[in-house]
ZAMIMAR-655553 format. One line per 10 residues: number of its first residue (from 1); their letters; for each residue x, y, z of N, C-alpha, C, O. Coordinates in steps of 0.2 Angstrom, whole numbers. Layout:
NUM	a	X:Y:Z:X:Y:Z:X:Y:Z:X:Y:Z  ...
This chain:
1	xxxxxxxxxx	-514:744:804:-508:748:804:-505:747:797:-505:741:794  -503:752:795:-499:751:787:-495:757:789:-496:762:792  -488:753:785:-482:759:785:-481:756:777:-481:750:776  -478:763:773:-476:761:766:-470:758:767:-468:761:772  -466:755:765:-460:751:762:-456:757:762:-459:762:760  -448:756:765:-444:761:763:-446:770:763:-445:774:759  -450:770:769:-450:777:767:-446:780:774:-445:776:779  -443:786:775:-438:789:781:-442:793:782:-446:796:778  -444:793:788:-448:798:791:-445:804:793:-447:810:794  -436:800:794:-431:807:796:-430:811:791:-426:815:791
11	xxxxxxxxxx	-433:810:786:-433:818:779:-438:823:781:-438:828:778  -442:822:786:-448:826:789:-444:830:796:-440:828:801  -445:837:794:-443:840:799:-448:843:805:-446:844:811  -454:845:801:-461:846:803:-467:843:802:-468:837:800  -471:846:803:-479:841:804:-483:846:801:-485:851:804  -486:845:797:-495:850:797:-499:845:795:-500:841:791  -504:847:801:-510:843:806:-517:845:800:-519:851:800  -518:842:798:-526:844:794:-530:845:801:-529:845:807  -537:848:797:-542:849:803:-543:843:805:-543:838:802  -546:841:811:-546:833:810:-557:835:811:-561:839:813
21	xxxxxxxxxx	-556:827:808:-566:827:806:-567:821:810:-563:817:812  -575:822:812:-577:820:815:-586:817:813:-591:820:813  -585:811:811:-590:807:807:-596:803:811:-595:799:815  -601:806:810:-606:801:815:-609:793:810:-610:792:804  -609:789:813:-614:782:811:-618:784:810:-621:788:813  -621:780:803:-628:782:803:-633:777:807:-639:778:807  -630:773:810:-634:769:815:-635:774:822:-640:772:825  -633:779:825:-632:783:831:-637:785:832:-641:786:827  -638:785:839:-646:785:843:-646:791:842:-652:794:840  -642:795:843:-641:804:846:-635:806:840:-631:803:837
31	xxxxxxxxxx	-638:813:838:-634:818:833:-635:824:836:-634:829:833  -638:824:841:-638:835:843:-632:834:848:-634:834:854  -624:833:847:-619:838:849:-619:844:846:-622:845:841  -616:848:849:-618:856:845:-614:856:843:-609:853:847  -611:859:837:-606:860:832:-600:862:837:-595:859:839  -601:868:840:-596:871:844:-594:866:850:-591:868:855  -597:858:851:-594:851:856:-589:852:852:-584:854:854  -592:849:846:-590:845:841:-582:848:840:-576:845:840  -583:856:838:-577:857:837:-572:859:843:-566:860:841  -574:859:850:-568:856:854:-567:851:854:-561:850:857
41	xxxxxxxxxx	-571:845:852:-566:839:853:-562:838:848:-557:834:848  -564:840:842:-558:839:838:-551:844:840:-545:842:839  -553:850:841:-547:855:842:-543:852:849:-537:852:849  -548:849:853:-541:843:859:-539:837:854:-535:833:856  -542:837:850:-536:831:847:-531:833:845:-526:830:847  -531:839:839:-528:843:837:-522:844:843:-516:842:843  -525:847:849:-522:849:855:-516:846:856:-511:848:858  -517:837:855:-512:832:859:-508:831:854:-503:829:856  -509:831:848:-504:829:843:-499:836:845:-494:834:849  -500:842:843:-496:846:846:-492:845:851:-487:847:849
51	xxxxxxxxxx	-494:844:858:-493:844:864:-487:838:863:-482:838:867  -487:833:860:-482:828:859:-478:828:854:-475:823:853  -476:833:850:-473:834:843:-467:839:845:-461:838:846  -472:846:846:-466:851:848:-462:852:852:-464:848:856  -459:855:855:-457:859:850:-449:856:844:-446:858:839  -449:850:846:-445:846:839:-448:847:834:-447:850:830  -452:843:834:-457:846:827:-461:850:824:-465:847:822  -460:855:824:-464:862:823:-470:859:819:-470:854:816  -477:862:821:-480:858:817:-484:867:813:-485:872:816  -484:867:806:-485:870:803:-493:872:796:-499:869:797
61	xxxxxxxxxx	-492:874:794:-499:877:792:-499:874:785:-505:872:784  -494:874:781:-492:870:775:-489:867:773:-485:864:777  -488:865:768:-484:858:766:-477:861:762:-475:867:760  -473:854:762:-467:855:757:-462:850:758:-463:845:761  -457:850:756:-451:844:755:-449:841:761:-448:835:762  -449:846:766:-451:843:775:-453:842:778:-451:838:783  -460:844:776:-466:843:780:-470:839:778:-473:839:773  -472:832:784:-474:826:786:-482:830:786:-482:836:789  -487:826:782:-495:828:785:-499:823:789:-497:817:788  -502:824:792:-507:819:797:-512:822:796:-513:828:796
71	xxxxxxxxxx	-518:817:795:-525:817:794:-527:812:800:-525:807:801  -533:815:803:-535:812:809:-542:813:810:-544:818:812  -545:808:808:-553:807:810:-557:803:815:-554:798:816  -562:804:817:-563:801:822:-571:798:820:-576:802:822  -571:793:817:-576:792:811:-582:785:816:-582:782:821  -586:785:812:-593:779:816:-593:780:822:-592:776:826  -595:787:824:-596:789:832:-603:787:832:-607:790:828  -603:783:837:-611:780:839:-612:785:848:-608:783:853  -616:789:847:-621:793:854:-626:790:857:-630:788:852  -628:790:862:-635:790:866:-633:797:870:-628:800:871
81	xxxxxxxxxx	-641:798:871:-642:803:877:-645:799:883:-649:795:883  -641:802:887:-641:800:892:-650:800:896:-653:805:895  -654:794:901:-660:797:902:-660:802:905:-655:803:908  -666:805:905:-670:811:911:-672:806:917:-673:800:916  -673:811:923:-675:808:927:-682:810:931:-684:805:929  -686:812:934:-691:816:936:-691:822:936:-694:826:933  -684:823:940:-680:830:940:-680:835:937:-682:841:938  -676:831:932:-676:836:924:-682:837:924:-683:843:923  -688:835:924:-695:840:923:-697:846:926:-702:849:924  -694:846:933:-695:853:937:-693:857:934:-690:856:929
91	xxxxxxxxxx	-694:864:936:-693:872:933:-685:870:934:-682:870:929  -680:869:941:-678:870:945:-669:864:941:-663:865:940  -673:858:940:-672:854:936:-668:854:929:-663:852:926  -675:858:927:-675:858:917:-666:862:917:-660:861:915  -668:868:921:-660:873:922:-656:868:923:-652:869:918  -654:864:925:-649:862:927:-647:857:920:-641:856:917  -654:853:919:-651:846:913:-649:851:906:-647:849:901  -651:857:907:-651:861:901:-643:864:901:-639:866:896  -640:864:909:-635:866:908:-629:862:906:-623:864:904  -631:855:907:-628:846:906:-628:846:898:-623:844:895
101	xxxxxxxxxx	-633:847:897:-635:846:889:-627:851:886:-622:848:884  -627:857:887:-622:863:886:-615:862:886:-611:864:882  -613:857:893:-607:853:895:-606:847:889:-601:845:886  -611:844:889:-610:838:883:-610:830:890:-607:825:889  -614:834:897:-613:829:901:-619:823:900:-618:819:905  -623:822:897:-627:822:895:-627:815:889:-631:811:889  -622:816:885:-620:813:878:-616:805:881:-611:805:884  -619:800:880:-614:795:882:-610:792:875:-615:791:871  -605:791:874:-600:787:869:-602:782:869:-600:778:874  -606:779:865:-605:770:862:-599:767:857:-598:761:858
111	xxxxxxxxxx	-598:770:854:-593:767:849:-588:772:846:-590:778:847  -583:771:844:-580:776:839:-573:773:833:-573:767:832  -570:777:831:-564:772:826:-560:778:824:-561:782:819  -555:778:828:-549:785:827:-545:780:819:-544:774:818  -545:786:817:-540:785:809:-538:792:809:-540:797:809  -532:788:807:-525:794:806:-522:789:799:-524:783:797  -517:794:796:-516:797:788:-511:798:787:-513:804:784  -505:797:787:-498:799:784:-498:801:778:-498:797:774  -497:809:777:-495:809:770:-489:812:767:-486:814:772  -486:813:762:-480:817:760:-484:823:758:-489:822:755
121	xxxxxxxxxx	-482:829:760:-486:834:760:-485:837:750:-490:839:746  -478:836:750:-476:837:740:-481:833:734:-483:836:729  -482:825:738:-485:823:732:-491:819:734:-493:814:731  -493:820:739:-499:817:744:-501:810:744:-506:807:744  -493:807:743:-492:800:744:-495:797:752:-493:800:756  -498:792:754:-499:788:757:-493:785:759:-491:780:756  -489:787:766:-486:785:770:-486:779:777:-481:776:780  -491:779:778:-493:776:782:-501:778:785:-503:784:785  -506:772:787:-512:772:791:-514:770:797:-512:764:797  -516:771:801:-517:767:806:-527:768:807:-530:773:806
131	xxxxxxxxxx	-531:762:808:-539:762:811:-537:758:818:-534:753:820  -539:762:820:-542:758:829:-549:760:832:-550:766:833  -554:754:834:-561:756:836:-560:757:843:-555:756:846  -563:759:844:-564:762:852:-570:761:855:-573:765:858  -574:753:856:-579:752:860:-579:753:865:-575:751:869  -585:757:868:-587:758:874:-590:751:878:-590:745:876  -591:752:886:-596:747:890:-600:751:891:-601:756:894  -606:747:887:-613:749:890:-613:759:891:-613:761:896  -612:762:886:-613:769:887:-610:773:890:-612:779:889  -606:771:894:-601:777:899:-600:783:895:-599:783:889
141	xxxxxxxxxx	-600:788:901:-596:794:897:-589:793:899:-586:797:897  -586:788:903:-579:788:901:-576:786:895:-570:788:894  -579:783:891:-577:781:886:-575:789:882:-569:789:880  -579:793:882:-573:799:879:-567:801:881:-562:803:877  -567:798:890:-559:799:891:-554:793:887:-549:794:885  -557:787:887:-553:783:883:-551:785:876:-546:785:875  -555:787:873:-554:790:865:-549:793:867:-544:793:863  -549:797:872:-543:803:872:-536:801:874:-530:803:874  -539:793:877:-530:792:880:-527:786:872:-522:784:870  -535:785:870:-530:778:865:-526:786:858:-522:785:855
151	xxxxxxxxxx	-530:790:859:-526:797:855:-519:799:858:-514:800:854  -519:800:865:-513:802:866:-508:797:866:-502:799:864  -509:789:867:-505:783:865:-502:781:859:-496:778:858  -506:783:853:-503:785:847:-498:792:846:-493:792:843  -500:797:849:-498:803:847:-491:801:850:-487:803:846  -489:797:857:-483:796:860:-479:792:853:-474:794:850  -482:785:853:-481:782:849:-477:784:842:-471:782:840  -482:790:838:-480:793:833:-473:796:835:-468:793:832  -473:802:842:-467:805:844:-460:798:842:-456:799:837  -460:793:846:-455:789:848:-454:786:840:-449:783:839
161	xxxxxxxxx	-459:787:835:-455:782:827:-452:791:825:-447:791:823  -456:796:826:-449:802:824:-444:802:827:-439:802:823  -443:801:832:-437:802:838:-432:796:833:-427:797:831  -436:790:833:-431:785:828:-427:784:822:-421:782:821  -432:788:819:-431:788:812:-429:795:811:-428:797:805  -427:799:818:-421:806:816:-415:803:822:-410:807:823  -414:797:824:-411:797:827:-409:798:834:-403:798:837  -414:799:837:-416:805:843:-418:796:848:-424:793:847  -415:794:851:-416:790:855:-417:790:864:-419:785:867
């Protein structure tokens, strides 16, 4: 975690969210999530920063003398695929892991590393950073729920230093 020295966060009245990106390892067993996973899991991240911002903090499309930026990547995503099992090779079967495959239930989470990005939106000053990895056990597809809560425990966290730093206790 880094916060710059001396900076108010209470001169920010609003927020604009970049897109947030999402980075595979190049060590990763598995790379066919389908672009259109990929960009729901970023638009739910997007989702939760929102969902804890506003409506105090409007969060907006551009920058300016108010408006606080946040960049959020969710970088060294390590995947396996999940095995097949006989099943999957029946006609009966193939439908079904085909429709698993589709859901993303299929994809297990090994590793990941959420990074978020404080910037001034005027002079794209570095305000603050935060890295946190995100190791899985052994494969779980829980681990994506995890990503989503160690997401939401920051996105809280972020709320409660504005709520601070506007005086909002």
């Amino acid at each position: 975690v880094y916060h710059k020295q001396g900076v108010d966060l209470g001169k920010y009245s609003k927020i604009a969210i970049a897109p947030v990106e999402i980075w595979y390892s190049a060590a990763t067993e598995y790379k066919g999530i389908s672009p259109d996973e990929l960009k729901m899991i970023a638009d739910s991240f997007r989702a939760f920063l929102v969902k804890h911002l506003e409506p105090d903090y409007p969060v907006v499309e551009t920058g300016g003398a108010d408006v606080l930026g946040v960049r959020l990547a969710i970088a060294d995503v390590k995947t396996k695929k999940k095995g097949r099992t006989i099943l999957n090779f029946t006609p009966a079967g193939f439908a079904l892991y085909t429709l698993k495959d589709i859901a993303g239930a299929n994809v297990l989470l090994d590793d990941a590393v959420i990074e978020a990005e404080l910037v001034d939106t005027t002079t794209g000053e570095r305000l603050g950073a935060l890295v946190d990895q995100q190791k899985a056990t052994a494969g779980k597809k829980a681990a994506w729920g995890s990503l989503e809560a160690a997401l939401t425990f920051y996105a809280q966290r972020f709320r409660a230093r504005l709520d601070a730093e506007h005086g909002k206790h």
